[in-house]
C-alpha positions in Angstrom: 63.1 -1.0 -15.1 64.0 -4.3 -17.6 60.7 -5.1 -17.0 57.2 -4.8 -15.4 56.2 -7.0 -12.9 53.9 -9.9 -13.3 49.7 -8.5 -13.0 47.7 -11.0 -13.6 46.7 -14.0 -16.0 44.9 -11.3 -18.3 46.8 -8.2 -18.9 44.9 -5.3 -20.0 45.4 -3.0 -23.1 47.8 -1.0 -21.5 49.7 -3.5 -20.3 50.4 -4.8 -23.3 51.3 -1.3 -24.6 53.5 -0.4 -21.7 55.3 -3.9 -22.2 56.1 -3.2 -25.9 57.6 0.2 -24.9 59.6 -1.2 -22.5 61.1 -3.5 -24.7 62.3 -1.0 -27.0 63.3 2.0 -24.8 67.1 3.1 -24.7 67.3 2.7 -20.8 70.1 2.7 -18.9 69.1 0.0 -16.7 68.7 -2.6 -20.1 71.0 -1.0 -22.1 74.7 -1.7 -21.6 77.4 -0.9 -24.0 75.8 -2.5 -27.1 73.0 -0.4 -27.6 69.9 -1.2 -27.5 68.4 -4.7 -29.1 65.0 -5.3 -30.5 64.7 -1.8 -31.8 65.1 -0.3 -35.6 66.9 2.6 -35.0 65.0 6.2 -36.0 61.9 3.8 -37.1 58.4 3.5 -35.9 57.7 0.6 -33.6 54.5 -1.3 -34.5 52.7 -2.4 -31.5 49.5 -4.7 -31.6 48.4 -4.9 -28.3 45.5 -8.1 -29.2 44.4 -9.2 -32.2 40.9 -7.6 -32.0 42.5 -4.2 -31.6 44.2 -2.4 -34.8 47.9 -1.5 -34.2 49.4 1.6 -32.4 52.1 3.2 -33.9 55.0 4.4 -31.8 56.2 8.6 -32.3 59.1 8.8 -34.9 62.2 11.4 -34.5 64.4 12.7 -37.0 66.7 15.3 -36.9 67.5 17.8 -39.9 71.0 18.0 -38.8 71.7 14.3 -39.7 70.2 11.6 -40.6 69.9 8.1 -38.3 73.2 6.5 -37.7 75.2 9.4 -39.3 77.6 11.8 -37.3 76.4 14.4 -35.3 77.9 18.1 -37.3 80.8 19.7 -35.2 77.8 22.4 -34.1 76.2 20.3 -31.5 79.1 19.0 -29.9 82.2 20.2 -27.5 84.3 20.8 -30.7 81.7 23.0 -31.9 78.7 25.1 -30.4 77.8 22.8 -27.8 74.2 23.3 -28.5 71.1 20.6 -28.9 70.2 19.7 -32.5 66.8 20.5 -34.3 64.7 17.5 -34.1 61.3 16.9 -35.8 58.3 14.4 -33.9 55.5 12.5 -36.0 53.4 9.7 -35.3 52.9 10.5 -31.9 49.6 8.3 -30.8 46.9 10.0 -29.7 46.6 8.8 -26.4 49.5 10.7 -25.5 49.5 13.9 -23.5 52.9 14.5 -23.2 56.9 14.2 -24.7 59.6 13.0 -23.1 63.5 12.7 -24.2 66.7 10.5 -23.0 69.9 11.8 -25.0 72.7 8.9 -23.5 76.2 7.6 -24.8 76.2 3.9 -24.0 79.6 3.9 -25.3 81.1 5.9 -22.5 81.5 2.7 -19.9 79.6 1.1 -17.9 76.9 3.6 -17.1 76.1 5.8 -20.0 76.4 9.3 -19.9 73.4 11.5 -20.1 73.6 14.0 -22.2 70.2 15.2 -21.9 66.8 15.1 -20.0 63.7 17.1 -21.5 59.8 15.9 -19.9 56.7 17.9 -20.0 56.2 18.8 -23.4 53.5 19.2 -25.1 52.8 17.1 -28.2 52.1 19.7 -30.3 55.6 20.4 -30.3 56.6 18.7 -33.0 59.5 20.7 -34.6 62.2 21.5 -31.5 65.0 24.1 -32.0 68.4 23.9 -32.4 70.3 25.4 -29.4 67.6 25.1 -26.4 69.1 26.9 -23.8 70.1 25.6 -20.3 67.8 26.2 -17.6 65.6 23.9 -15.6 62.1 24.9 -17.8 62.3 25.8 -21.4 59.6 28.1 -23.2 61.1 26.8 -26.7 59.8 23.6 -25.7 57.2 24.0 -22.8 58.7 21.5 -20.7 61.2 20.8 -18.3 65.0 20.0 -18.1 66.7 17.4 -16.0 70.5 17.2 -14.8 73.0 15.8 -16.8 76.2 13.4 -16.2 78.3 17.0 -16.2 75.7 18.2 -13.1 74.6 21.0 -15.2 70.4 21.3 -16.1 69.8 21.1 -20.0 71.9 19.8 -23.2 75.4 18.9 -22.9 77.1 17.6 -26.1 79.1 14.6 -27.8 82.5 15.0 -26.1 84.1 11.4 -26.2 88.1 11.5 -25.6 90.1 12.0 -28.4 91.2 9.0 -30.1 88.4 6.5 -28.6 86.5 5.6 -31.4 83.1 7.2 -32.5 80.7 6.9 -30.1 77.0 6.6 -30.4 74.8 8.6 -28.8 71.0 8.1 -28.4 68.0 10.0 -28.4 64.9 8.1 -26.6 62.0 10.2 -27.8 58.8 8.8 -25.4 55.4 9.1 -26.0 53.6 9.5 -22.4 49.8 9.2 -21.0 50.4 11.8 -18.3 52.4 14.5 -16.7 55.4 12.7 -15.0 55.1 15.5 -11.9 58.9 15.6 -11.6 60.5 19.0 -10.1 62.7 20.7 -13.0 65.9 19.6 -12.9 65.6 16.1 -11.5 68.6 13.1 -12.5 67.8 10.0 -15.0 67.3 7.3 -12.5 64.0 9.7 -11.1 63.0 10.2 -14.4 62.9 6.6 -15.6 60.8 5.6 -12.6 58.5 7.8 -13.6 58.2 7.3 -17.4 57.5 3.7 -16.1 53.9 2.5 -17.2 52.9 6.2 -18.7 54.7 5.0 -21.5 52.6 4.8 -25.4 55.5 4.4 -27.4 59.6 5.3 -27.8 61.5 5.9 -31.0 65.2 6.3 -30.9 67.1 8.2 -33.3 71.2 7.6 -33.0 74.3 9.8 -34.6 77.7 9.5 -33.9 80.6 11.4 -33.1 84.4 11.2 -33.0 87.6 13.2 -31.7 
């Protein structure tokens, strides 16, 4: 998933696109314990495919809870509520059909820990809800829920160990061309294969959190 293979000596439009996207997205198979690189966290990402073809711009997502870079309140953690945040999506191209999200902690080792996996959603959906409960499909959102790092479908909040350090944690919002036809439920490394190429656009929005 660092990277698509090579298609030919031309590359299409889409290519192009999917290339971009891939670049920035908050994967755990690029992404290691520095975060990701290439990216401006929370920002739109400007992608011009060719330079006969105006630019694409890349979904944006903020949260009203915090701003970019800035802890994550008490309330959406293990100290707290344990429940998701609000979030709020613009920007999203219109290409895409669908929304998919990738909440991860690259500071918990080697493998960071998902915290969250929502697909399926429509794009419409622009405002989500604090506190979307567990369950493998959602009506607050319209989509689906994958499993977590804690083997439990839905959100699970910041929880580093006490006296670690803030960690960062990362919401990968992705802007998709189709369905991903996953069954509710399904774990990260299933739902990155199947963002793949379906990919428009990512933005990233990061808080942090500490014990």
């Amino acid at each position: 998933m660092c990277g698509d293979a090579e298609r030919g000596a031309v590359p299409t439009r889409r290519d192009l696109i999917a290339a971009a996207a891939l670049a920035a997205a908050p994967l755990a198979g690029c992404a290691g314990n520095g975060g990701d690189a290439g990216t401006s966290p929370g920002a739109a990402v400007t992608v011009a495919p060719d330079p006969g073809t105006p630019a694409l711009e890349a979904p944006t997502l903020a949260s009203p809870a915090f701003g970019d870079g800035e802890p994550i309140p008490e309330e959406y953690t293990c100290s707290g509520a344990d429940r998701s945040p609000p979030l709020s999506v613009s920007a999203v191209p219109p290409e895409a059909e669908t929304l998919a999200l990738v909440m991860d902690d690259p500071d918990a080792g080697a493998t960071p820990y998902v915290h969250w996996l929502v697909w399926g959603v429509p794009v419409d959906r622009t405002e989500w809800p604090a506190g979307v409960p567990e369950g493998r499909r959602v009506d607050e959102l319209g989509g689906a829920q994958g499993t977590n790092s804690r083997g439990t479908v839905g959100y699970v909040g910041p929880c580093p160990p006490p006296d670690d350090g803030a960690h960062t944690y990362r919401f990968g919002l992705y802007a998709l061309g189709s369905s991903l036809g996953l069954d509710p439920g399904a774990e990260r490394s299933a739902v990155e294969s199947a963002i793949g190429d379906a990919r428009y656009g990512v933005a990233t929005l990061r808080g942090t959190y500490d014990r």
